[in-house]
PQR file with spaces between the fields and no chain letter, atoms N, CA, C, O and H, PARSE charges and radii, in Angstrom:
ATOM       1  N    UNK     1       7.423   -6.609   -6.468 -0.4000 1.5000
ATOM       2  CA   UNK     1       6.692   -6.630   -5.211 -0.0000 2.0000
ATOM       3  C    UNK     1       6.877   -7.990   -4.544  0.5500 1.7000
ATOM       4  O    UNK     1       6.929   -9.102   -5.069 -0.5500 1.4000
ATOM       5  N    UNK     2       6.957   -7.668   -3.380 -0.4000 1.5000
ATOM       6  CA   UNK     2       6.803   -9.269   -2.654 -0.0000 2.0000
ATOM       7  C    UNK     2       6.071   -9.818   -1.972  0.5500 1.7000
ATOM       8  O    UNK     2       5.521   -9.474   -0.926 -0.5500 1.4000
ATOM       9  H    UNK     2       6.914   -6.764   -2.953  0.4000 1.0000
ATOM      10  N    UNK     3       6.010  -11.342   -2.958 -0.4000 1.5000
ATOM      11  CA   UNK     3       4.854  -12.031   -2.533 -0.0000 2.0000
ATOM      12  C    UNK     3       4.262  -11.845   -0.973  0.5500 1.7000
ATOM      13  O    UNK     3       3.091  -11.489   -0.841 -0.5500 1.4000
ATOM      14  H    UNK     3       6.457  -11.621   -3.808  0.4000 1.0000
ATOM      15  N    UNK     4       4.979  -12.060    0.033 -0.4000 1.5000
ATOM      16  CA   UNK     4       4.274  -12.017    1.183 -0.0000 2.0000
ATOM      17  C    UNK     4       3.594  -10.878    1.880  0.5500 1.7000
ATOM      18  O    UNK     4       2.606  -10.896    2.614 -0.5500 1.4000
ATOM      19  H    UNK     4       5.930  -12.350   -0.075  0.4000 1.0000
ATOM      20  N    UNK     5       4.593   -9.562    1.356 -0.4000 1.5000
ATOM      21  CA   UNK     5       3.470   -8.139    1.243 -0.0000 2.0000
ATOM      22  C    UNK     5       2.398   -8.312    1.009  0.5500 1.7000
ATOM      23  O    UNK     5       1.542   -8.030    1.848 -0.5500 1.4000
ATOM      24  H    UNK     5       5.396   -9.548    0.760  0.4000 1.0000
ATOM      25  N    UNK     6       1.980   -8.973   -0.533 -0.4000 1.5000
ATOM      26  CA   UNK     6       0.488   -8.907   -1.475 -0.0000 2.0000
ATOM      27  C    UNK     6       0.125  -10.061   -0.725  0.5500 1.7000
ATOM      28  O    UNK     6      -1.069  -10.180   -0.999 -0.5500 1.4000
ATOM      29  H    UNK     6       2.675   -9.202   -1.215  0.4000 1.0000
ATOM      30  N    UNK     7       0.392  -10.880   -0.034 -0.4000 1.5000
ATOM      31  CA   UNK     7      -0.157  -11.749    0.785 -0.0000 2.0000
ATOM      32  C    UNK     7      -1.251  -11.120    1.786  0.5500 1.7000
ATOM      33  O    UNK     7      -2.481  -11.105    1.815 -0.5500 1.4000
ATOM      34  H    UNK     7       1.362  -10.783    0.189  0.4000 1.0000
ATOM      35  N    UNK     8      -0.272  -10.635    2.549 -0.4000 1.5000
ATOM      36  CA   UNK     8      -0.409   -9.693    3.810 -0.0000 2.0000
ATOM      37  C    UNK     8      -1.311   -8.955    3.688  0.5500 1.7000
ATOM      38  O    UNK     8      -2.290   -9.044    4.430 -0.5500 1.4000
ATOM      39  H    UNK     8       0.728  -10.648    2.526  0.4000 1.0000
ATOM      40  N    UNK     9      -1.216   -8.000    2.685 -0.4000 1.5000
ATOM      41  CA   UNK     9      -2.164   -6.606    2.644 -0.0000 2.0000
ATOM      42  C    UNK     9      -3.510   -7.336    1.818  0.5500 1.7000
ATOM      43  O    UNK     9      -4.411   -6.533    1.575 -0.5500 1.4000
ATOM      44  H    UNK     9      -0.421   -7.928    2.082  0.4000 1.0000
ATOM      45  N    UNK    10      -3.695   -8.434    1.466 -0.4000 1.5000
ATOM      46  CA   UNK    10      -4.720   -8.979    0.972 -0.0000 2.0000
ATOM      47  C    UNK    10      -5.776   -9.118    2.231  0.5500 1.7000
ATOM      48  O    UNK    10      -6.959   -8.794    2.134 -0.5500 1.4000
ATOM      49  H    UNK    10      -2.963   -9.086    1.664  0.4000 1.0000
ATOM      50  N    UNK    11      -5.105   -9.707    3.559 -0.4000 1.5000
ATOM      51  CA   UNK    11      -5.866   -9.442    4.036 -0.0000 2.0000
ATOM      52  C    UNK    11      -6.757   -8.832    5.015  0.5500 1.7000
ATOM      53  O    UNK    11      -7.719   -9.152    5.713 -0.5500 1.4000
ATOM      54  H    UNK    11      -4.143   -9.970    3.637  0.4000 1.0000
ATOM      55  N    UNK    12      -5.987   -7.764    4.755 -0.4000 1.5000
ATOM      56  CA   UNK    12      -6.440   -6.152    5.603 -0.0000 2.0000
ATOM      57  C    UNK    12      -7.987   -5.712    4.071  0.5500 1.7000
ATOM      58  O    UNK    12      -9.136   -5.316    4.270 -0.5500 1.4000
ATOM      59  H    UNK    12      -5.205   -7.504    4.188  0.4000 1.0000
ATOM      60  N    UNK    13      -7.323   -6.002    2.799 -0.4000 1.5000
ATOM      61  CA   UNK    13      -7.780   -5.300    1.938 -0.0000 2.0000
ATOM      62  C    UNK    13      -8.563   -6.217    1.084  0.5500 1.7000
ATOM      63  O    UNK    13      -8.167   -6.063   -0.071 -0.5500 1.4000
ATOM      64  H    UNK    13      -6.390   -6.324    2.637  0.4000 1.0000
ATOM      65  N    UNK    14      -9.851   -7.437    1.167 -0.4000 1.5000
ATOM      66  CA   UNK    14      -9.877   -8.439    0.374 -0.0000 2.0000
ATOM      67  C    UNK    14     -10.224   -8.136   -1.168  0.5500 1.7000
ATOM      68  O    UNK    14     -10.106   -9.046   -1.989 -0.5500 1.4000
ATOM      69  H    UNK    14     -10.173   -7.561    2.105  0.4000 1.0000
ATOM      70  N    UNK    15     -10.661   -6.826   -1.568 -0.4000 1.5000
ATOM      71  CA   UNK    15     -10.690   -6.765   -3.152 -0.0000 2.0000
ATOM      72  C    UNK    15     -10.115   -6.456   -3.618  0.5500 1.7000
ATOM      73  O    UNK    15      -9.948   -5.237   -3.628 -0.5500 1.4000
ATOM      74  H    UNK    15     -10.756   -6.087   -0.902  0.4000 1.0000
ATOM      75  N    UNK    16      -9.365   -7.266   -4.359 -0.4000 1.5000
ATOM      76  CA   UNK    16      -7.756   -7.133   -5.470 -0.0000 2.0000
ATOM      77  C    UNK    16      -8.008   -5.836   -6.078  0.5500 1.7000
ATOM      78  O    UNK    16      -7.182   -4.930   -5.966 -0.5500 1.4000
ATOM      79  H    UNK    16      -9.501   -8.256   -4.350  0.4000 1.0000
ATOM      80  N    UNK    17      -9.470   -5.641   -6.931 -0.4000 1.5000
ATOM      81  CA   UNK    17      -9.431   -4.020   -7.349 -0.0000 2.0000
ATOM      82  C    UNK    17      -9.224   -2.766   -6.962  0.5500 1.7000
ATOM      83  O    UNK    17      -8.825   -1.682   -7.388 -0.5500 1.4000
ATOM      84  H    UNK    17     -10.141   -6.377   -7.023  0.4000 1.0000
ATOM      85  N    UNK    18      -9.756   -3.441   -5.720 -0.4000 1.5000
ATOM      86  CA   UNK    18      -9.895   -2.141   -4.590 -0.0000 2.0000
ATOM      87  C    UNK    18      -7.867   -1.795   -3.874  0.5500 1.7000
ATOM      88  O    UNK    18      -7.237   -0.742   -3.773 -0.5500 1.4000
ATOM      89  H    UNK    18     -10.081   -4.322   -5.373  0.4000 1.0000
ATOM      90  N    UNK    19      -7.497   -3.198   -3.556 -0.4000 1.5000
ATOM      91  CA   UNK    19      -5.948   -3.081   -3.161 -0.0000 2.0000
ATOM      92  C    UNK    19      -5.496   -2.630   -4.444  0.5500 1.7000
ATOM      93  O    UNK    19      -5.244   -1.425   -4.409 -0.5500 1.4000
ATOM      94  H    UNK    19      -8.009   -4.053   -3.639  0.4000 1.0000
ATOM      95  N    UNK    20      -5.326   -3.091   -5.425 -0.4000 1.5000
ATOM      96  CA   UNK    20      -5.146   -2.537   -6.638 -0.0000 2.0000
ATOM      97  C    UNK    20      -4.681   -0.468   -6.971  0.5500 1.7000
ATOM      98  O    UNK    20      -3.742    0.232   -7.350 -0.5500 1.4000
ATOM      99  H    UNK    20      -5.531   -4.070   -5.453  0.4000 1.0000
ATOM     100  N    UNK    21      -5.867   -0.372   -6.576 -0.4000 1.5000
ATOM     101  CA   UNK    21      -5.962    1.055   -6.550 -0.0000 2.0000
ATOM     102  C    UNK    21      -5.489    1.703   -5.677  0.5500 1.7000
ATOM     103  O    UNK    21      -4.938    2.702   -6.139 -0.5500 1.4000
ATOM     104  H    UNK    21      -6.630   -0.941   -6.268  0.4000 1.0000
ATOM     105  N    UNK    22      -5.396    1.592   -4.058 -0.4000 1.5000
ATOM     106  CA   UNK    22      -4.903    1.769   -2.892 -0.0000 2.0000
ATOM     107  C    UNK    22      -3.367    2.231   -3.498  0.5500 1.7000
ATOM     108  O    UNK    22      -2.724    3.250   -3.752 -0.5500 1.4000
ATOM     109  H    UNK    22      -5.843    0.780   -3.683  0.4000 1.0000
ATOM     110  N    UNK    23      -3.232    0.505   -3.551 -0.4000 1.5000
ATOM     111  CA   UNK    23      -1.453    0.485   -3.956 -0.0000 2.0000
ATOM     112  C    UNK    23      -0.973    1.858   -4.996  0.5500 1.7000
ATOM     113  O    UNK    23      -0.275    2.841   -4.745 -0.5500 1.4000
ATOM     114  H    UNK    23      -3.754   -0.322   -3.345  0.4000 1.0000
ATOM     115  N    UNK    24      -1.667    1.437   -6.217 -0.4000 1.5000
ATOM     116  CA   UNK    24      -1.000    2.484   -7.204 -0.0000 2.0000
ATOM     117  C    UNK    24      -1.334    3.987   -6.886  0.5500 1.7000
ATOM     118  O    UNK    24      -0.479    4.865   -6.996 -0.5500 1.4000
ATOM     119  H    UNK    24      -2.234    0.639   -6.421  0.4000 1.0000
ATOM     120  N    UNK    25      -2.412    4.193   -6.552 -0.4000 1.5000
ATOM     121  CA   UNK    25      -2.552    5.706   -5.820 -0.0000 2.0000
ATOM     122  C    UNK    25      -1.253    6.318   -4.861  0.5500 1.7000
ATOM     123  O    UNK    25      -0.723    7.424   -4.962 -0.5500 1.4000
ATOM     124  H    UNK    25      -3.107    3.479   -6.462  0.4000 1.0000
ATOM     125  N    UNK    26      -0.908    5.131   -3.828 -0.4000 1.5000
ATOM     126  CA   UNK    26      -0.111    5.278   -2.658 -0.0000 2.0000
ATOM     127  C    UNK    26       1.358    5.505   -3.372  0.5500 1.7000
ATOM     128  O    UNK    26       2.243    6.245   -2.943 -0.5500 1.4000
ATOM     129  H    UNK    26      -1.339    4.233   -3.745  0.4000 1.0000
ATOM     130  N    UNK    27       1.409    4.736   -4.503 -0.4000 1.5000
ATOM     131  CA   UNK    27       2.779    4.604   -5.446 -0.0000 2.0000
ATOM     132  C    UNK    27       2.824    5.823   -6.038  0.5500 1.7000
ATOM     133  O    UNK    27       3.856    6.493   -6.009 -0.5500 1.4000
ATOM     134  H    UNK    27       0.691    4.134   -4.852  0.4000 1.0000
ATOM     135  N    UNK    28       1.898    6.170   -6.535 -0.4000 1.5000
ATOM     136  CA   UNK    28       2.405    7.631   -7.386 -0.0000 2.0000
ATOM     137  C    UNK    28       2.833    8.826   -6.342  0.5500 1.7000
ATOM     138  O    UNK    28       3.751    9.616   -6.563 -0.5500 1.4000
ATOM     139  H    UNK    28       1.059    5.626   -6.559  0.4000 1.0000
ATOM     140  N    UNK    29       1.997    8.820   -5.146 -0.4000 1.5000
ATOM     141  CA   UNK    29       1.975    9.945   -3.995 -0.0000 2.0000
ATOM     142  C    UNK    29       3.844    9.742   -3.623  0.5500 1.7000
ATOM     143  O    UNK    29       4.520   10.749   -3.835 -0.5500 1.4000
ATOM     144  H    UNK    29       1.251    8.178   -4.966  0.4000 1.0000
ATOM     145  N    UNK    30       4.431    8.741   -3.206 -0.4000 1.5000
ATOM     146  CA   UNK    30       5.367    8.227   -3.010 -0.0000 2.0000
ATOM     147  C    UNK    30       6.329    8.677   -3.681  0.5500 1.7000
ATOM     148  O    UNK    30       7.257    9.349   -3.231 -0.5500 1.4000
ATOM     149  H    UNK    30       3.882    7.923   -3.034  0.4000 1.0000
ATOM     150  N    UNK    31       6.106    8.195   -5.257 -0.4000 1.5000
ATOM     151  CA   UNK    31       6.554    9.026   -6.183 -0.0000 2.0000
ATOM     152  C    UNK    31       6.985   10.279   -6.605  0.5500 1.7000
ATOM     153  O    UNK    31       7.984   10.460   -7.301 -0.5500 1.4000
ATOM     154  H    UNK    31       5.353    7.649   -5.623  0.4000 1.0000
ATOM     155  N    UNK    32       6.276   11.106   -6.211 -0.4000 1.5000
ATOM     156  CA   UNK    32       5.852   12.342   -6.589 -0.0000 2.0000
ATOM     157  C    UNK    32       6.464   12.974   -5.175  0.5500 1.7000
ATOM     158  O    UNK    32       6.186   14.173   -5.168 -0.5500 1.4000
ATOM     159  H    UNK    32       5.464   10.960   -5.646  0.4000 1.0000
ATOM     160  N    UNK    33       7.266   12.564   -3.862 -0.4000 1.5000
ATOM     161  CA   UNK    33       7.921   12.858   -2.946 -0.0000 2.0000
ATOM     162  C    UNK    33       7.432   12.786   -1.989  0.5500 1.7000
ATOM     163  O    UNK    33       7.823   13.553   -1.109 -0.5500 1.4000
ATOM     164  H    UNK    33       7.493   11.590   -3.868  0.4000 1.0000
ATOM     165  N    UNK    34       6.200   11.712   -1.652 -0.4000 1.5000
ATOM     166  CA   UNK    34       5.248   11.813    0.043 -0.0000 2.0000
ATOM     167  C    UNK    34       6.221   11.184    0.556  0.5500 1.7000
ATOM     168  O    UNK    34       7.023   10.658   -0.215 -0.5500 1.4000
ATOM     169  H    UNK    34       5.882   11.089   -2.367  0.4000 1.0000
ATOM     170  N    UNK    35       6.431   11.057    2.142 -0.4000 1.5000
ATOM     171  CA   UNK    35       7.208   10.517    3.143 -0.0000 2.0000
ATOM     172  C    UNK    35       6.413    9.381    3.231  0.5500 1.7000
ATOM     173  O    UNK    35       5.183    9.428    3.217 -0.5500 1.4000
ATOM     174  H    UNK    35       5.779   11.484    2.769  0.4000 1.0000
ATOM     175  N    UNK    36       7.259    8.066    3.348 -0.4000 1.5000
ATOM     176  CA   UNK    36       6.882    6.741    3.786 -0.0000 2.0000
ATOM     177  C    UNK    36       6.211    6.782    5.218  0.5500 1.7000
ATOM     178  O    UNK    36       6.874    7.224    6.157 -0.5500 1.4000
ATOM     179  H    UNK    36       8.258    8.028    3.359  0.4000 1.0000
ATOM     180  N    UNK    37       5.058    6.384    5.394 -0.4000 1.5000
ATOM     181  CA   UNK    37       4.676    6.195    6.571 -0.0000 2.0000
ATOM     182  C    UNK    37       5.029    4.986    7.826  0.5500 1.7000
ATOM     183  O    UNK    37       4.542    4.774    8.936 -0.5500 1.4000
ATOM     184  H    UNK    37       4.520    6.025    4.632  0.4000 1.0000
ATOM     185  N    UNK    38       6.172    4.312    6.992 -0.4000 1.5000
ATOM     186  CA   UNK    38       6.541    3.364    7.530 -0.0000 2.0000
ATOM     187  C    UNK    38       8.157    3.090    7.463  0.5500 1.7000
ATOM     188  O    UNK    38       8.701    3.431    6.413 -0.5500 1.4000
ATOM     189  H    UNK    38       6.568    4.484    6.090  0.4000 1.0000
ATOM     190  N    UNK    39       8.761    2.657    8.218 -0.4000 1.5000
ATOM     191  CA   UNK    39      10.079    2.688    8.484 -0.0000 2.0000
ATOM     192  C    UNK    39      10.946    1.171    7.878  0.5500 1.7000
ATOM     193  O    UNK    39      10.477    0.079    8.198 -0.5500 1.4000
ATOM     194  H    UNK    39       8.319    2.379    9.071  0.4000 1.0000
ATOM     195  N    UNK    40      11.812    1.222    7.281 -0.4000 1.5000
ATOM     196  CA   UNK    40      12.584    0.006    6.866 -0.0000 2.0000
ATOM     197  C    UNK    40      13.810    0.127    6.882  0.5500 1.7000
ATOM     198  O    UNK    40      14.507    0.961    6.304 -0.5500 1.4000
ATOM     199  H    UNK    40      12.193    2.109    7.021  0.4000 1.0000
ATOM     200  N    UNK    41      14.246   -1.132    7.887 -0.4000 1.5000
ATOM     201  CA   UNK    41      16.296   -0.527    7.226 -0.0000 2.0000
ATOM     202  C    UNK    41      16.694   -1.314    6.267  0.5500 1.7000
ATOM     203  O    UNK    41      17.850   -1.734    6.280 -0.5500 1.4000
ATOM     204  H    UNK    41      13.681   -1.810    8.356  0.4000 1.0000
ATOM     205  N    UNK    42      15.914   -1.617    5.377 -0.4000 1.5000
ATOM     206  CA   UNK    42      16.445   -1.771    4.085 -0.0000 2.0000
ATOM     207  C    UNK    42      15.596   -0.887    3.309  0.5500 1.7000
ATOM     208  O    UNK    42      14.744   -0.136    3.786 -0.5500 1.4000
ATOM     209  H    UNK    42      14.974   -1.275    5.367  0.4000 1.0000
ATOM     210  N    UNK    43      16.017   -1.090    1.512 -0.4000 1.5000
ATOM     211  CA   UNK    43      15.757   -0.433    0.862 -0.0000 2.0000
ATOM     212  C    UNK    43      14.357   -1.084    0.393  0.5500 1.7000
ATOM     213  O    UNK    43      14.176   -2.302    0.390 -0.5500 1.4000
ATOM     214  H    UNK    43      16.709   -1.700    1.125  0.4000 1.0000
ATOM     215  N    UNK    44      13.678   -0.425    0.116 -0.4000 1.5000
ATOM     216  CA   UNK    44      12.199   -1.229   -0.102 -0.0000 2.0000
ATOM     217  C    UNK    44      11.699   -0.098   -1.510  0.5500 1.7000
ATOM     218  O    UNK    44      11.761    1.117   -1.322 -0.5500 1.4000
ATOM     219  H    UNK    44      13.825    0.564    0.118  0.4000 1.0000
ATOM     220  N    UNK    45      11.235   -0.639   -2.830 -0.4000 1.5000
ATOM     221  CA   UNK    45      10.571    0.313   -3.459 -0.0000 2.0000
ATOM     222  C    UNK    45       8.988    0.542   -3.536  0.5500 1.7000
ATOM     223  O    UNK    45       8.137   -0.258   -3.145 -0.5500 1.4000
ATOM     224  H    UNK    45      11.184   -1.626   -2.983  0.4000 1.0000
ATOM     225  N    UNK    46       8.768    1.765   -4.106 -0.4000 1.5000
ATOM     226  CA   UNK    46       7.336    2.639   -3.268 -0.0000 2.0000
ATOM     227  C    UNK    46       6.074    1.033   -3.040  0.5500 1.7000
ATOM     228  O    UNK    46       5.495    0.478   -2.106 -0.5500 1.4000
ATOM     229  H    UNK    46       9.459    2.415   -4.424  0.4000 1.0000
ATOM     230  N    UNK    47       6.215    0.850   -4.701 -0.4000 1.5000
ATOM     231  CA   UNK    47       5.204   -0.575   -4.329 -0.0000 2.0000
ATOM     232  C    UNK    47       5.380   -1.501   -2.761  0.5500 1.7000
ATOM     233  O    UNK    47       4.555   -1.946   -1.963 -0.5500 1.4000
ATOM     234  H    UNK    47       6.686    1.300   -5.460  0.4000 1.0000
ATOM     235  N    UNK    48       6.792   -1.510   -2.816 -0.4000 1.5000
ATOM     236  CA   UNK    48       6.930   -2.844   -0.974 -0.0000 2.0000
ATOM     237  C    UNK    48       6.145   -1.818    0.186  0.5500 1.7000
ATOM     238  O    UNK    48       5.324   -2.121    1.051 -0.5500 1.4000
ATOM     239  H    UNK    48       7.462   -1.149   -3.464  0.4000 1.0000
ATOM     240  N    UNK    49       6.732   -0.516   -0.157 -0.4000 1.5000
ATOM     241  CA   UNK    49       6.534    0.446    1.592 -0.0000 2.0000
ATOM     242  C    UNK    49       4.427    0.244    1.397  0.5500 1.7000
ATOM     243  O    UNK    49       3.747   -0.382    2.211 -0.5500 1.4000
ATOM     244  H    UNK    49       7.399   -0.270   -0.860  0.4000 1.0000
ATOM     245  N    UNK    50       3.831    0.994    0.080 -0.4000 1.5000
ATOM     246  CA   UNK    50       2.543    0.923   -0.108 -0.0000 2.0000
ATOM     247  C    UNK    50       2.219   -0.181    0.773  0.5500 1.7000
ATOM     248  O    UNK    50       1.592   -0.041    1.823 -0.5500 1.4000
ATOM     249  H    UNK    50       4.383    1.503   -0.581  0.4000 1.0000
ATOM     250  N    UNK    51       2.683   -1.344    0.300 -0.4000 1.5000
ATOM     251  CA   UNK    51       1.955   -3.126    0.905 -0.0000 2.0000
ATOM     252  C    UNK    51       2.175   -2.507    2.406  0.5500 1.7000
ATOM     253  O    UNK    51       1.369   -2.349    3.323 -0.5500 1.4000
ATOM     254  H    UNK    51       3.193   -1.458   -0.554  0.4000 1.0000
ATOM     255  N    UNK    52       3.145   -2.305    2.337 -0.4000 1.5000
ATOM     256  CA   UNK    52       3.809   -2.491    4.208 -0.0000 2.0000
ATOM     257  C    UNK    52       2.780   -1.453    5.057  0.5500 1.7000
ATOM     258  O    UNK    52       2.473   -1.469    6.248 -0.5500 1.4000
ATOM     259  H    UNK    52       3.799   -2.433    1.592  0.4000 1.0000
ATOM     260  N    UNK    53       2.478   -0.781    4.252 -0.4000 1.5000
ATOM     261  CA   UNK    53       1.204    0.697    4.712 -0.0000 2.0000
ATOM     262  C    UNK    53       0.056    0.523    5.317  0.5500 1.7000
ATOM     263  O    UNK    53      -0.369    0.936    6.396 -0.5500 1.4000
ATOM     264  H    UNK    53       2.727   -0.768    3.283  0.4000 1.0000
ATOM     265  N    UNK    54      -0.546   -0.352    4.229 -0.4000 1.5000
ATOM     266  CA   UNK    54      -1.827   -1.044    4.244 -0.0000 2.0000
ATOM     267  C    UNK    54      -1.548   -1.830    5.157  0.5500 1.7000
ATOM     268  O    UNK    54      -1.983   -1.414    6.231 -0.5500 1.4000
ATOM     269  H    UNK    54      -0.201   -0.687    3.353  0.4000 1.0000
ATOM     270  N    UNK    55      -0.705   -3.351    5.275 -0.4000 1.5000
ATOM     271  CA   UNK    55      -0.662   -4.532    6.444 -0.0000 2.0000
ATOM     272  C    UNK    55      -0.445   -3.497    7.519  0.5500 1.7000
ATOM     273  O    UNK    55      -0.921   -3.955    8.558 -0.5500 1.4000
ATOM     274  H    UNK    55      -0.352   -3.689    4.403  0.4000 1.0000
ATOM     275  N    UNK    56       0.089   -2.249    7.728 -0.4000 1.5000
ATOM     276  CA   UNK    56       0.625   -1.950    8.847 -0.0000 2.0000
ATOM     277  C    UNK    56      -0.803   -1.045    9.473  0.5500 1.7000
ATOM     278  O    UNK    56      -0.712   -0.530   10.587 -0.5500 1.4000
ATOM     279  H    UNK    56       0.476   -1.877    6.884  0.4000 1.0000
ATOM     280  N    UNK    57      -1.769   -0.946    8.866 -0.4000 1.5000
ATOM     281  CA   UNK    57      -3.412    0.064    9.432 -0.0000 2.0000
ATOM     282  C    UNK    57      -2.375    1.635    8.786  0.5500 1.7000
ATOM     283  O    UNK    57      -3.007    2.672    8.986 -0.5500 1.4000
ATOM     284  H    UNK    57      -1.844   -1.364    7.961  0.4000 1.0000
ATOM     285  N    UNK    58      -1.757    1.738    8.482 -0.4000 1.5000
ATOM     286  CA   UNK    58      -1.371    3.131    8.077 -0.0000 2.0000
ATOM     287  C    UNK    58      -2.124    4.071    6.817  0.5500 1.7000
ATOM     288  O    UNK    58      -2.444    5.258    6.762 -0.5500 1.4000
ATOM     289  H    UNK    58      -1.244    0.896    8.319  0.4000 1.0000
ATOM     290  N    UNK    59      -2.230    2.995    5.903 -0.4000 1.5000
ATOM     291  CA   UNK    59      -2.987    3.894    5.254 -0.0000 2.0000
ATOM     292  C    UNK    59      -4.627    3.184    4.922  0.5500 1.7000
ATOM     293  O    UNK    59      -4.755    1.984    5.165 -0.5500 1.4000
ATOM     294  H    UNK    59      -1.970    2.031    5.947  0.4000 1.0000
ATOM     295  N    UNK    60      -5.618    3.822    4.470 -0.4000 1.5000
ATOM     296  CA   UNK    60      -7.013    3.189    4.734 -0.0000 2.0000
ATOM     297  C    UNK    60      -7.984    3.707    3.076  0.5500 1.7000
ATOM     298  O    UNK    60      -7.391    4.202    2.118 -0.5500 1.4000
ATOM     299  H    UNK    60      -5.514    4.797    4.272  0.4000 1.0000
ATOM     300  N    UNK    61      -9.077    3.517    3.087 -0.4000 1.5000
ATOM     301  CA   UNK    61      -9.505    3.748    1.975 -0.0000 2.0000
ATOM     302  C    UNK    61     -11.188    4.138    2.380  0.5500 1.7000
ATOM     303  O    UNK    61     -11.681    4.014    3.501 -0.5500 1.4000
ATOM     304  H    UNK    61      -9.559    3.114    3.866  0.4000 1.0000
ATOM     305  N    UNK    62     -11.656    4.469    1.555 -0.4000 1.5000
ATOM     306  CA   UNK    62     -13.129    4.862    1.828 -0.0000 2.0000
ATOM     307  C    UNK    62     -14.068    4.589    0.313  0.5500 1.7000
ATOM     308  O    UNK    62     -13.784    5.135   -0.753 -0.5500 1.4000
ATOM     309  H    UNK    62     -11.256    4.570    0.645  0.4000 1.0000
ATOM     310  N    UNK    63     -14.968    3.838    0.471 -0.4000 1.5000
ATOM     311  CA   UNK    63     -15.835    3.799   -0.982 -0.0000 2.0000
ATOM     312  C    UNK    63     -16.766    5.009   -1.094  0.5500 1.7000
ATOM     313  O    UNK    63     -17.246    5.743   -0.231 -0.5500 1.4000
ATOM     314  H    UNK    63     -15.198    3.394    1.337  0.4000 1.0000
ATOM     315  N    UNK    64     -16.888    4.983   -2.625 -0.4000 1.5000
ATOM     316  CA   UNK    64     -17.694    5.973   -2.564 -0.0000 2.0000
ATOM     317  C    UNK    64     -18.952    5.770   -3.883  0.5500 1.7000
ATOM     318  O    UNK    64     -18.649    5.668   -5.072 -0.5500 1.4000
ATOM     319  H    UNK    64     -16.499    4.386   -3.326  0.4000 1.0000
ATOM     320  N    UNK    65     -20.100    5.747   -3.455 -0.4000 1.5000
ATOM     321  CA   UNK    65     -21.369    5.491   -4.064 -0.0000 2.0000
ATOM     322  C    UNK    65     -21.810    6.148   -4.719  0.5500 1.7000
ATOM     323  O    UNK    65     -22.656    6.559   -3.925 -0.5500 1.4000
ATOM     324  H    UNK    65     -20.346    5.830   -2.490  0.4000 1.0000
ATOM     325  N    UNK    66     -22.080    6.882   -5.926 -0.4000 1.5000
ATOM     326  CA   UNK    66     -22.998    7.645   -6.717 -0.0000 2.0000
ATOM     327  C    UNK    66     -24.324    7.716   -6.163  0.5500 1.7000
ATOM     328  O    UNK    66     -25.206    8.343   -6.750 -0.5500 1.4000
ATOM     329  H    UNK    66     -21.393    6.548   -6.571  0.4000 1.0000
């Protein structure tokens, strides 16, 4: 991953646990064949596009309280 991504999306996202989870959720979906919501002409893997998701408002998160 690159540093200035996890820079970046740190601060759209300030709890590492919470980006944490975002990311790897977004990574497996990715994985598993979702379309990048974001465009690169280079090659970027699922972890870079995830960061690029989040810095970019593309993808978002919601807490949820017991």
């Amino acid at each position: 991953m690159r540093d200035e991504y996890i820079k970046e999306a740190q601060k759209v996202i300030q709890d590492p646990n919470i980006l944490i989870n975002v990311i790897s959720r977004r990574v497996k979906q990715l994985r598993r064949g979702s379309r990048p919501l974001v465009e690169s002409l280079e090659k970027l893997s699922p972890e870079d596009i995830a960061l690029r998701e989040v810095i970019e408002g593309k993808i978002s998160y919601e807490l949820h309280t017991p």
